[in-house]
C-alpha positions as CSV (number, residue, x, y, z in Angstrom):
1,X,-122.2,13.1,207.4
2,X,-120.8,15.5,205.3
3,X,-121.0,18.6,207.8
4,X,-119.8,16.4,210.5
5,X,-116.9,15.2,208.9
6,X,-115.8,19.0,208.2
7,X,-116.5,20.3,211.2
8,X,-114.1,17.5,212.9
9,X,-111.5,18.2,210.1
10,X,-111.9,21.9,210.9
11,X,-111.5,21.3,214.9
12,X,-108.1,19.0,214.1
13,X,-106.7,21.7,211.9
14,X,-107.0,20.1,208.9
15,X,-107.2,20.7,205.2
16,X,-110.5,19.9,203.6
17,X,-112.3,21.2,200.6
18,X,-115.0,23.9,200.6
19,X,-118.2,24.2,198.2
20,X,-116.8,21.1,196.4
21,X,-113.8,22.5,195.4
22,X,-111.4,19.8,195.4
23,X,-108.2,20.3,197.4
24,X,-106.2,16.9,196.0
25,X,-106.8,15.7,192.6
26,X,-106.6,11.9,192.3
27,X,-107.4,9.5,189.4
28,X,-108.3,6.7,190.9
29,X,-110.0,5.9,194.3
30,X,-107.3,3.4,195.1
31,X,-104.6,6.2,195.0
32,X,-104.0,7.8,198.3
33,X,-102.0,10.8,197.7
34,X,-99.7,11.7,200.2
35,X,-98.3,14.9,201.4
36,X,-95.3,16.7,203.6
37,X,-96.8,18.7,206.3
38,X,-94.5,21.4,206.2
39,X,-96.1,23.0,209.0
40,X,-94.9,19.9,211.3
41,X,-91.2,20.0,213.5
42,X,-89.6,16.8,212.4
43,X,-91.2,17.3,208.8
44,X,-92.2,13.6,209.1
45,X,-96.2,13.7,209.2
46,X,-98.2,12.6,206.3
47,X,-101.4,13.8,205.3
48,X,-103.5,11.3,203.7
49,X,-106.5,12.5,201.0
50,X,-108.4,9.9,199.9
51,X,-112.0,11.1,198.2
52,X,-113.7,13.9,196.0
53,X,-114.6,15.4,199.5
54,X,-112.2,14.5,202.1
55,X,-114.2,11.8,203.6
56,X,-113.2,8.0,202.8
57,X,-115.6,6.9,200.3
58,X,-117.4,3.5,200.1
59,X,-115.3,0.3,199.2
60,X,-116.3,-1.0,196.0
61,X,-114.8,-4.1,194.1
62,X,-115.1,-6.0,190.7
63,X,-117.0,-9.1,189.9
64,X,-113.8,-11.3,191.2
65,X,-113.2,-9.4,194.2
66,X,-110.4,-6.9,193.3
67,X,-110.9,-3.0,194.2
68,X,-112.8,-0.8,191.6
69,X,-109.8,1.9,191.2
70,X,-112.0,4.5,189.2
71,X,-113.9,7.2,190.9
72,X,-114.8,8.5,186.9
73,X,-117.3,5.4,186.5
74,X,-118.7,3.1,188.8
75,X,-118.9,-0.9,187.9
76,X,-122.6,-0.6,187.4
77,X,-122.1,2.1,184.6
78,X,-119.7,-0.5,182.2
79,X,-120.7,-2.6,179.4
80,X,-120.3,-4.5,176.8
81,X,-120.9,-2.8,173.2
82,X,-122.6,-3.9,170.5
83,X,-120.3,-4.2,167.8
84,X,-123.2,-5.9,165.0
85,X,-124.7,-2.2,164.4
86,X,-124.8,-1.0,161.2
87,X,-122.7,1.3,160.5
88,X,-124.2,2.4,156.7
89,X,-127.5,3.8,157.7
90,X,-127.8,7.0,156.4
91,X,-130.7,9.5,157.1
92,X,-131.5,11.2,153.8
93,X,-132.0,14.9,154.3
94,X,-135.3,15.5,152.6
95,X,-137.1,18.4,154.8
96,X,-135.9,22.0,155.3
97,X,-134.3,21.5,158.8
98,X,-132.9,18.3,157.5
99,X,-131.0,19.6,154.4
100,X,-129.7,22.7,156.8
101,X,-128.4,20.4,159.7
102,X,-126.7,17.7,156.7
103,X,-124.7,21.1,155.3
104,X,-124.1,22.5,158.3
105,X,-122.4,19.5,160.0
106,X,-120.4,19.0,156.2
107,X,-119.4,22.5,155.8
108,X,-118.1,22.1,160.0
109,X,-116.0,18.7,158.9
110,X,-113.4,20.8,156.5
111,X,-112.1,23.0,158.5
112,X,-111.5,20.2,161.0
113,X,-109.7,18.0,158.0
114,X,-106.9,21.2,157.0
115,X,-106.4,21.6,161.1
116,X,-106.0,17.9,162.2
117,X,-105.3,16.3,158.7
118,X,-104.7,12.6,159.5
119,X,-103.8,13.1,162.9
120,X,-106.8,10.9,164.0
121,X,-106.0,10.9,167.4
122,X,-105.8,14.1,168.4
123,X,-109.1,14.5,165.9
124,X,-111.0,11.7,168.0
125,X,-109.6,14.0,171.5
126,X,-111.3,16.9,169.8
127,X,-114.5,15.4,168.5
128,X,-115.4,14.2,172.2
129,X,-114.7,17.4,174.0
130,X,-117.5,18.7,171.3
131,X,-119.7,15.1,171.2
132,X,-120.7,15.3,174.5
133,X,-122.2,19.0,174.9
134,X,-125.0,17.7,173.4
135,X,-126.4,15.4,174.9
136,X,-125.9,17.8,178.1
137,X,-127.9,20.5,176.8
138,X,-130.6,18.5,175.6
139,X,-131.2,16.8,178.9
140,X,-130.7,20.0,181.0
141,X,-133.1,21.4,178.8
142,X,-135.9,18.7,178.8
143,X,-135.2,18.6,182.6
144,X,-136.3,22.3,182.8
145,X,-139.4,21.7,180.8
146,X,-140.2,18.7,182.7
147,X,-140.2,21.0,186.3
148,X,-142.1,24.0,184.1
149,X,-144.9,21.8,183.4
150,X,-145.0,19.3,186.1
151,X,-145.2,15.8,183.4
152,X,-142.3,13.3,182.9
153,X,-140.7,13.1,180.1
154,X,-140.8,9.6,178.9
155,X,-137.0,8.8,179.9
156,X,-135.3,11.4,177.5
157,X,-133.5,12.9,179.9
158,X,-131.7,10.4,181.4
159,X,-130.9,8.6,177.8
160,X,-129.5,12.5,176.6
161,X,-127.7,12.3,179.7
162,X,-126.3,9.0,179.4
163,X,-125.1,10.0,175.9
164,X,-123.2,12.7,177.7
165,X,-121.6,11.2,179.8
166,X,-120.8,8.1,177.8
167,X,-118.9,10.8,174.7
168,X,-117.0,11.7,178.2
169,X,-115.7,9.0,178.4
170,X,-114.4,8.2,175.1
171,X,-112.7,11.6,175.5
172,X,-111.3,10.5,179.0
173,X,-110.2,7.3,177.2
174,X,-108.2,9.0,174.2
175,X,-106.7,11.5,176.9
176,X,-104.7,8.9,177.3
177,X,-103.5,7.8,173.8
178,X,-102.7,11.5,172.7
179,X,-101.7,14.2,174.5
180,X,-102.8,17.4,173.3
181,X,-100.7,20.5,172.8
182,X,-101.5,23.5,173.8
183,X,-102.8,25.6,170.9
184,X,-105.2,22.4,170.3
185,X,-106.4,22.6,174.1
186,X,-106.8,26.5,173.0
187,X,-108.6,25.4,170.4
188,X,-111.0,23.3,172.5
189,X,-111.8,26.4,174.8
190,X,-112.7,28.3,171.7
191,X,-115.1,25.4,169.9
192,X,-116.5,24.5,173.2
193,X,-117.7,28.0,173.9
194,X,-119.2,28.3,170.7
195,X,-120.9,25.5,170.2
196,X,-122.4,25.2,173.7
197,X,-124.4,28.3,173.2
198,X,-125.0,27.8,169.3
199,X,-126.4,24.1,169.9
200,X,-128.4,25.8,173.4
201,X,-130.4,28.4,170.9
202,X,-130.9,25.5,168.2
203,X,-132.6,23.3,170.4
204,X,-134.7,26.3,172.1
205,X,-135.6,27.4,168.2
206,X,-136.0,23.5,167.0
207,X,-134.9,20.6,169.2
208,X,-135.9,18.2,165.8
209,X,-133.1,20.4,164.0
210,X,-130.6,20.4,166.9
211,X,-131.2,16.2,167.2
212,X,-130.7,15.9,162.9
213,X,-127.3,18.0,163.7
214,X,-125.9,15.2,166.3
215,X,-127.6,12.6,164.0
216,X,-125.6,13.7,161.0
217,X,-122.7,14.9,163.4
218,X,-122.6,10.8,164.6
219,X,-122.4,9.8,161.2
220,X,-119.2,12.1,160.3
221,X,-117.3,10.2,163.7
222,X,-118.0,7.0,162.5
223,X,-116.6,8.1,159.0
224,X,-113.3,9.7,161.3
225,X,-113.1,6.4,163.1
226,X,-113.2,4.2,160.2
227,X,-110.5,5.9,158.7
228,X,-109.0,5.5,162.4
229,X,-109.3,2.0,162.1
230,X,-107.5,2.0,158.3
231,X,-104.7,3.9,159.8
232,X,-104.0,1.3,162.7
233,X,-104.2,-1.3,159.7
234,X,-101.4,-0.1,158.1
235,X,-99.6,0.6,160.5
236,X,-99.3,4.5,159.9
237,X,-100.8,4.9,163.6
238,X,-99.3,2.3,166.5
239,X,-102.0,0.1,167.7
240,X,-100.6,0.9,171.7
241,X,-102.4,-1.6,174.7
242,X,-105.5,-0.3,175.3
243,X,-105.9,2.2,178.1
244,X,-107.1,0.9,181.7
245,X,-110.3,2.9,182.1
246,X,-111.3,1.6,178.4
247,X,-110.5,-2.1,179.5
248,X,-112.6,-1.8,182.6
249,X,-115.4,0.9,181.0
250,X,-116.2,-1.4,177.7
251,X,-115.3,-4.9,179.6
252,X,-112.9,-5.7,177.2
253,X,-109.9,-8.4,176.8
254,X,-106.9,-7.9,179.5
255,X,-104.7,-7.9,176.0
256,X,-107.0,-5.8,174.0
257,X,-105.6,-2.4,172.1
258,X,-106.1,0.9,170.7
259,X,-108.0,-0.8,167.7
260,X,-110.2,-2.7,170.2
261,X,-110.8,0.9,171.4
262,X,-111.3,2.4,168.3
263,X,-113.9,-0.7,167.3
264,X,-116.3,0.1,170.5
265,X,-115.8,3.4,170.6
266,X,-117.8,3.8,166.8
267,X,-120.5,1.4,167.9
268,X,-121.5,4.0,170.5
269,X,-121.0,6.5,168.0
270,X,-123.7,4.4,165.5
271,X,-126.4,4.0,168.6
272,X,-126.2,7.8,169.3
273,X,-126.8,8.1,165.7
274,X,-129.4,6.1,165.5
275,X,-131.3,7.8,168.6
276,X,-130.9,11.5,167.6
């Protein structure tokens, strides 16, 4: 289909993306982005892009009926959290590798608390863009060992995975509460780097160490988001509507807000705890 569809693009002189580059970027699936052929005499021809790929993707609709608009998430991959988790538990560091992951994720929290001070939502935008490496590199990782050895491997790569992709989307959900500035996307670049490769040699050296780091590392965002939460309480922070994507992602209210957000948002953060 997909060679077909590009070769036919190619023979009507159109534009179309190569190697899955993408030539139009596009939020939503429902957003056809139009453009001025320049190229035409009267000026007066649109081109129409529609999909990740050029080619017109398959319709899909909510429960009642109305178009699915994201093509981030599919309706399949939205729930409902569970908001009755506790959010006290506490693994005690009492081996080696669990004393050196508790200080190393402590001594990583002060330098973020002089940066970001109590500008928790710029501190939630960076905490995700960090949250969800992971839970990537774990799973890539287990994948490779799973095609070394030829076994399975007893659904851990799809739950790491999973993890990813759902600290991805709190991070595509706070994108659009705070807009970061530029030394602070800078600063992401930076962390990103670092931490990718430091967290790729932990889990080669020890994947128990590199799983207490994101265990401990979960328990320092649900600390950050509780203090979110006080914040919106006062009044410090304005508790805005509550971004579409999050609406549809968690299936919350129509009328629900940031704090709704917020709420959800540290419920994952206590399951991922409680798994790594």
């Amino acid at each position: 289909r997909l060679i077909s569809a590009v070769k036919g693009a190619a023979a009507e002189g159109e534009k179309f993306p190569v190697m899955g580059v993408r030539w139009r970027s596009s939020l939503t699936l429902g957003e056809k982005e139009e453009v001025n052929n320049k190229n035409s005499e009267d000026g007066g021809n649109k081109e129409v892009v529609a999909s990740y790929w050029g080619i017109k993707g398959e319709e899909v609709k909510k429960e009642d009926g109305t178009p699915w608009k994201w093509n981030c998430l599919r309706p399949w991959e939205t729930y409902q959290a569970d908001l009755t988790i506790d959010l006290k538990k506490h693994h005690v560091p009492t081996t080696f590798l669990d004393k050196l992951a508790y200080w190393t994720v402590k001594s990583l929290r002060f330098p973020t608390d002089v940066f970001f001070q109590r500008r928790y939502g710029c501190r939630a935008m960076m905490l995700e863009t960090v949250a969800a490496v992971p839970g990537m590199v774990g799973g890539m990782l287990l994948h490779c060992k799973s095609l070394r050895r030829f076994e399975h491997s007893g659904g851990w790569i799809k739950t790491l995975l999973d993890e990813a992709e759902n600290e991805r989307m709190h991070l595509m959900t706070f994108m659009e509460v705070s807009q970061p500035r530029w030394y602070e996307r800078a600063l992401v670049f930076t962390v990103q780097g670092v931490f990718f490769n430091a967290y790729f040699l932990a889990y080669l050296a020890s994947p128990k160490l590199a799983h207490r780091v994101v265990g401990y590392l979960e328990e320092e965002a649900i600390h950050s988001y509780t203090e979110f939460l006080k914040e919106l309480d006062k009044g410090t922070i304005e508790n805005v509507p509550a971004p579409a994507i999050a609406i549809d992602y968690w299936r919350l209210p129509a009328d629900s807000t940031l704090r709704d957000v917020v709420m959800v948002v540290r419920a994952d953060e206590a399951h991922h705890r409680d798994v790594n």
